[in-house]
N, C-alpha and C positions, 0 to 999 in steps of 0.2 A: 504493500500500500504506500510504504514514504519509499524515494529517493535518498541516497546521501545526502543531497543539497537541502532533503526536509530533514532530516535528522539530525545536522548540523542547524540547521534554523531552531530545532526544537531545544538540541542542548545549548544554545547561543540564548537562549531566553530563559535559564533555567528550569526546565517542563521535565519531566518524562515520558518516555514515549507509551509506558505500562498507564500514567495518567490521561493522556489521548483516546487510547483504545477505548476507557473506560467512559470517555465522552463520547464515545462517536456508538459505543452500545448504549447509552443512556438516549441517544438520538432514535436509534431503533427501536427499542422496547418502551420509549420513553419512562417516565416516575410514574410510580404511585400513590394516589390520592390519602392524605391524611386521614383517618378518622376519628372524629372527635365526637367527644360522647354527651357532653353538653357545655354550655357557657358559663366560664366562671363568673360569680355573682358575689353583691356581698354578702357576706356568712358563708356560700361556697365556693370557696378558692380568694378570694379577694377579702383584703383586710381596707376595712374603714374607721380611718384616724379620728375625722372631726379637725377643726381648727386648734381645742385648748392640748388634747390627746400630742397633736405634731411641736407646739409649742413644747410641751412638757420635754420630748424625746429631743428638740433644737437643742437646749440648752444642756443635754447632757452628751452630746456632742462631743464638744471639744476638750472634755475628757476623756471620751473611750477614742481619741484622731491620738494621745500624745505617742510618740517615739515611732507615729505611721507614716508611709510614705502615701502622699493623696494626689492622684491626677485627672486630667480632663481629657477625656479622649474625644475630640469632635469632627468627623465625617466632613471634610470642605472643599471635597472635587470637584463635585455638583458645578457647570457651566448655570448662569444665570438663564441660557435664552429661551428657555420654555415661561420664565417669566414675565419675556417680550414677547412671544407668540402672537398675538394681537396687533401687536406695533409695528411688527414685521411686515404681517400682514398689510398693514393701513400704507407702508412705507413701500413694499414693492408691487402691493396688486390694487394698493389704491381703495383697501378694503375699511372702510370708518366706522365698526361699527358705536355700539354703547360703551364699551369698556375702554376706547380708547380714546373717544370726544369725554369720557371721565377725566381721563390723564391727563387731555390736552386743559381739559376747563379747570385742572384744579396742580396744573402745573408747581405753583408758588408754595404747594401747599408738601412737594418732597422734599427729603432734606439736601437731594443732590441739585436742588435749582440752580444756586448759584454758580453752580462749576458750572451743570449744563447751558446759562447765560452769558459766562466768562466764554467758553467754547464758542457758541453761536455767535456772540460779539453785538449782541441786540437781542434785547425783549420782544421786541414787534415783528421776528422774522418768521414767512409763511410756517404753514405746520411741517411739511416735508424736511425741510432746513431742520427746523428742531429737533425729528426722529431720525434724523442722518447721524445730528450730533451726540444725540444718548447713545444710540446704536452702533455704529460703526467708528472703525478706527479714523476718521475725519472727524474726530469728538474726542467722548467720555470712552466706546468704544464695551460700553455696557451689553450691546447681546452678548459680546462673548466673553468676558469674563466671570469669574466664579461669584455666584451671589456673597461670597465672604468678603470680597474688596469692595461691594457698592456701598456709598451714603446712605446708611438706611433712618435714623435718628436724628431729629435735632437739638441740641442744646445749646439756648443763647446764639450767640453766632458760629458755633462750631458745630461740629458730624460729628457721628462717630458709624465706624461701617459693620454689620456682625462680628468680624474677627476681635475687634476693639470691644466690643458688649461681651464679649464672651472672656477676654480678661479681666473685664469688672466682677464679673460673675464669678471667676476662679478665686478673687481674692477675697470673695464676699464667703464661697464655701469651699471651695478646695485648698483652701491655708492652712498649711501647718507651723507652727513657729517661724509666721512672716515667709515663708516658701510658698509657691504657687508653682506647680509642673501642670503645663499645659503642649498639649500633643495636637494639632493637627494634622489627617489625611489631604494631602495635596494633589493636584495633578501635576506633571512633570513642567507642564509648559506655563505653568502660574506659580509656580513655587516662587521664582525671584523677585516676584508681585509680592507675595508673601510676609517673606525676610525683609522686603525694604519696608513697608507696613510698620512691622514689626518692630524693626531697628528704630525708625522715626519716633513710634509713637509711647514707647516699653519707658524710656525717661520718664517721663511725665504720670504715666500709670502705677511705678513704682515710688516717686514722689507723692503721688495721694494719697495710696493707700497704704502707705509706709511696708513695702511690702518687696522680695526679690523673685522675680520671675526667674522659669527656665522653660523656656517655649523649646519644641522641638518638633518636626516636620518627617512624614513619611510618604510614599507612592505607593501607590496599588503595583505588587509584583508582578512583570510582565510571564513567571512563571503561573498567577493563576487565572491569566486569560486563559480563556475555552477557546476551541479549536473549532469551526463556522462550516458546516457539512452544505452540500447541493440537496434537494428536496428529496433523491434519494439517498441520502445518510452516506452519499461519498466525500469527500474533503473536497471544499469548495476551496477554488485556485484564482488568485489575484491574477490580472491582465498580463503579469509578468510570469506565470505558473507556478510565485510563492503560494504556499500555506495560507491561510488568513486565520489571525487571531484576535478574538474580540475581549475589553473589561465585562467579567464575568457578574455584574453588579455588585451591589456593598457585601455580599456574601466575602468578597475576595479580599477585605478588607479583617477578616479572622487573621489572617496570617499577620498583619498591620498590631492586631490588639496582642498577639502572641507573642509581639516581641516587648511589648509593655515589660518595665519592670516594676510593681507599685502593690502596695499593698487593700490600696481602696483607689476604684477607676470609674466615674461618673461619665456616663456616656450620653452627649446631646447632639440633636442636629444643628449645623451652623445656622441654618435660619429661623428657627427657634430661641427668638431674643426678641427683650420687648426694653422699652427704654427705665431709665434706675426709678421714676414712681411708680414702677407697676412692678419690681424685680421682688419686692417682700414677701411677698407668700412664695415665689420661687425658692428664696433662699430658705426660707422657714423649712418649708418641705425636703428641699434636699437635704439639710439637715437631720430632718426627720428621719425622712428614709434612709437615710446613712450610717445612724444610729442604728436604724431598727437591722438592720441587713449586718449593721457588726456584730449584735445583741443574739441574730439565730446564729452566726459564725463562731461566737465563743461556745453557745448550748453543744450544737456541731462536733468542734474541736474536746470538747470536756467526755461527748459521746464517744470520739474516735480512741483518745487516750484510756476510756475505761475498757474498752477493746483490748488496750496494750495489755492491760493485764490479765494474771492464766488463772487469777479465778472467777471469772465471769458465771455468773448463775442465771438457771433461767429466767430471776424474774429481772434480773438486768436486761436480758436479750429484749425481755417483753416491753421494758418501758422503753429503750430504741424504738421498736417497732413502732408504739403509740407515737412517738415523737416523729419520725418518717411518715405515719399515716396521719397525723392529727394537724402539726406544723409546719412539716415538709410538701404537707398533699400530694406524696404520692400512694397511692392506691396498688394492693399488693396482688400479684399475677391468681389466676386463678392453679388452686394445686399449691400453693406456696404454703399452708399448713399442713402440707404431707411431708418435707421436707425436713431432715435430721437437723438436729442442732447445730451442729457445725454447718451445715448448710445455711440456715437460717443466719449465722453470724456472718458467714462470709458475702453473702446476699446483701445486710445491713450495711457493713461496712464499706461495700461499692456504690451503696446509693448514699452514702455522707459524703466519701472521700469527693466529692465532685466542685465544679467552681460554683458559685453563692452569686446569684444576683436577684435583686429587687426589679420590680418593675411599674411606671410610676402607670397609673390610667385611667382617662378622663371618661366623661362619660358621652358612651354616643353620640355623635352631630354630625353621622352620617360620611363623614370623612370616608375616602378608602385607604385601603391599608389593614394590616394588621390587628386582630383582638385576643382577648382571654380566653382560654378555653380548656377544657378537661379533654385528653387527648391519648390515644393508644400508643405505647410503645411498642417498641418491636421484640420486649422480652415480656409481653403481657401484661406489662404493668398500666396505670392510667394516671399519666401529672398533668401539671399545668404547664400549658402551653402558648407562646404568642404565635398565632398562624395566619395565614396571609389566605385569602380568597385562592390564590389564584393554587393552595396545598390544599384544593376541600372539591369532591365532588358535587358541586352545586345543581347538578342535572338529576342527584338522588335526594327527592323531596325532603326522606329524612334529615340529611345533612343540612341542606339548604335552611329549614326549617331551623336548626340547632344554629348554624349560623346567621341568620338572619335576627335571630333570638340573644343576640346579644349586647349586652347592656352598656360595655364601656368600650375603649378605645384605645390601641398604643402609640403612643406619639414620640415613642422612640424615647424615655426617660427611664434609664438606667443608672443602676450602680451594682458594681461587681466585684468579687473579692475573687483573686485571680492563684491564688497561697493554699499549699494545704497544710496541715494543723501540724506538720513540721517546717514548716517557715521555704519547703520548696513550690518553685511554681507549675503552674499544670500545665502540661503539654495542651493547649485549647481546641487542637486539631482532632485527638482520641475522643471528646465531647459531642461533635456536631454528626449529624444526620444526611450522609451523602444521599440520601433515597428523597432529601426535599428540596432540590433542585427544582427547576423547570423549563423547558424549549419553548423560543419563540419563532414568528415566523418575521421574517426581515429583507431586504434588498440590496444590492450594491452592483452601480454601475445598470441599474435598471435588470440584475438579474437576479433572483428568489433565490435567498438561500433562511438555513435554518442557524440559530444562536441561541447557547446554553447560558444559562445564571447556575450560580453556586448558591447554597442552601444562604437564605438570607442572613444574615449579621445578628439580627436580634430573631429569626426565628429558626429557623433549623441548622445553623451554625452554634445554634447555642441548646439544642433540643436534649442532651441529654445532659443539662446545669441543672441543680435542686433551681427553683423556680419559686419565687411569693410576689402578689400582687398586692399594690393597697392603692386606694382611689388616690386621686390628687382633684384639685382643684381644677378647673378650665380654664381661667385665664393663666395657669405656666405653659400654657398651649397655646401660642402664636405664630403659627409657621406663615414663610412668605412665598405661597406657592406664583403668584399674578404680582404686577408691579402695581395692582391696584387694592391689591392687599396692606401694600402701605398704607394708602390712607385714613385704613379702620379706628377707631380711637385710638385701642393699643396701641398703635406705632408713632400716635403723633404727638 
């Protein structure tokens, strides 16, 4: 099937050619639909704080952070231009509709007017002239950069752009003894956007909040692009008769959080920032949840240590078990109290030994993407799960039904404890669920070929992590999918 000239392209990217094959069968036979058993709820599977409850757990906080290493790991590849889709449109097909005579009527009203006015060189110039200059590199050059670089806030006479909000945010809860480790995912050809950003604006943020950054940047591995098959599942060939390899979606971004070194890892999307009067319940809660997710992590570790020792009795094994059923919610395989006692311990112990994250989630408003749910394992067991639509057969009423029945929402608010209860890290790759992938169909060059994603980031890349949910609020939920998202209260 490969060439030497593929096989050298393969190991030139870091890939294996044993990980191709296993693509290009997953094209054939394609994945397997999740099944999930029903929605977690609160009181089932989802824990609800209350406002005084997250308060109480904030403030004990930055007692259980002392002698930890705290980071922010934020997602910030993401090209902005699906947020100018509209504009684009209006700019080369002449297309006007509502959402973009919004933009144009309420121009003065984002934070990046004044650059985009300095650009155009006049307030009064036709509409086309303006959307050249946001748009395109004859400007600000906004379709194509990373929503992480744009004006999104304003304060007084200054911006500040997501990347900058998400510093204020680090110092506000990822502090530990005035340290703030912050990690961005970049894409290769915005990175030095990035650093400069960074380098300019890190003065001044460490001058306020009396505080020492260590910002640090990584790429999506060219070894976990997927490999792009023709509609018959042959290896689809560039014009030149390379290979073609595609970003496998944030799934590929696992090997990114793998090289994390930290002891508590807060995971947000960069456009999920709302300006410093609306930031206090955010930080309240992440606190909270920070707390709460160290608090199962000690229970966890005191569980795994009584393991160490060789007189374990059965009613020890039992009260494990209630704490994996009761706390952990996982649900035990059917057949699993037929099993000997050594069985049963060594059973125990591989469902603690795992990585620990929280997950924050709001309540339905219909967003797509990802929810809670009770979901079957592939060793019979039933945990909690964030799954994505497009892991769920929704053509079987039952499912549909069980998904559609669901109460809250993931918006991507994490916290993960990456350690196990001997101070080593876990390999994160032995954790995730190669069967939750999924194929799309796609084109290049006007010719139909098919592209594979890797199990998502927060859901089947993480599907076999102990798992807790606990509501959060709605407004720590302000993503800027439209550039007309800006204008919503939150952002102004």
């Amino acid at each position: 099937m490969f060439s030497e000239k593929d096989l050298d392209l393969i190991e030139a990217r870091g890939a294996k050619v044993e990980t191709i094959l296993e693509q290009i069968e997953n094209f054939k036979v394609g994945f397997p639909y999740l099944s999930v058993v029903r929605a977690a709820t609160i009181d089932d599977g989802m824990i609800q704080l209350g406002d005084e409850k997250a308060k109480e757990l904030a403030k004990d906080f930055d007692d259980q952070i002392f002698g930890k290493k705290l980071l922010k790991f934020v997602p910030a590849s993401g090209a902005a231009s699906r947020m100018f889709k509209s504009l684009f449109a209006a700019l080369e097909e002449n297309k006007f509709d509502k959402s973009v005579n919004e933009v144009l009527e309420h121009l003065q009203d984002f934070a990046f007017y004044k650059s985009l006015i300095k650009s155009v060189g006049s307030d009064s110039a036709d509409h086309k002239t303006i959307l050249k200059h946001l748009l395109t590199a004859e400007g600000l050059d906004y379709g194509s950069l990373p929503k992480g670089l744009l004006e999104f806030h304003k304060y007084g006479d200054s911006t500040r752009t997501p990347a900058e909000e998400h510093l204020v945010e680090g110092a506000k809860y990822a502090n530990s003894g005035g340290k703030v480790n912050l990690h961005f995912t970049v894409s290769p050809e915005h990175r030095s956007k990035f650093t400069a950003l960074i380098d300019a604006v890190l003065p001044n943020y460490e001058a306020k909040y009396g505080v020492k950054y260590d910002i640090s940047f990584s790429e999506q591995k060219p070894s976990t692009d997927t490999i792009a098959v023709y509609l018959d599942n042959t290896p689809f060939r560039t014009a030149n008769g390379d290979l073609l390899f595609r970003p496998a979606g944030h799934g590929a971004l696992l090997e990114n959080l793998n090289d994390i070194d930290a002891d508590l890892v807060f995971i947000k999307n960069i456009d999920n920032v709302v300006p410093d009067g609306l930031k206090e319940q955010t930080i309240i809660y992440k606190k909270a949840l920070a707390s709460l997710v160290l608090s199962y992590q000690q229970a966890v570790f005191a569980y795994l240590k009584m393991m160490d020792g060789t007189d374990l009795k059965e009613e020890d094994v039992e009260e494990i078990e209630d704490f994996i059923e009761f706390d952990l919610c996982v649900e035990f395989p059917e057949g699993y109290d037929d099993l000997s006692f050594e069985e049963r311990k060594t059973y125990c112990r591989t469902k603690l030994n795992r990585p620990l994250r929280i997950c924050g989630m709001v309540k339905n408003v219909g967003e797509p993407g990802g929810g809670p749910f009770w979901a079957e394992n592939a060793d019979g067991s039933t945990s909690l799960q964030v799954v994505e639509s497009a892991q769920i057969d929704l053509k079987d009423p039952e499912q549909k039904e069980i998904f559609d029945g669901a109460t809250h929402f993931n918006p991507v608010d994490l916290i993960c404890t990456l350690k196990d209860y001997q101070g080593n890290k876990f390999n994160l790759l032995d954790f995730r669920d190669p069967k939750t992938g999924f194929n799309t169909q796609k084109s290049l060059s006007g010719r139909d070929l098919k592209a594979q994603e890797l199990p998502g980031l927060w859901n089947g890349a993480m599907a076999d992590w102990n798992t807790l949910f606990v509501e959060v609020p709605l407004i720590t939920f302000n993503p800027v999918k439209t550039v007309n998202d800006l204008l919503r209260p939150e952002h102004q």
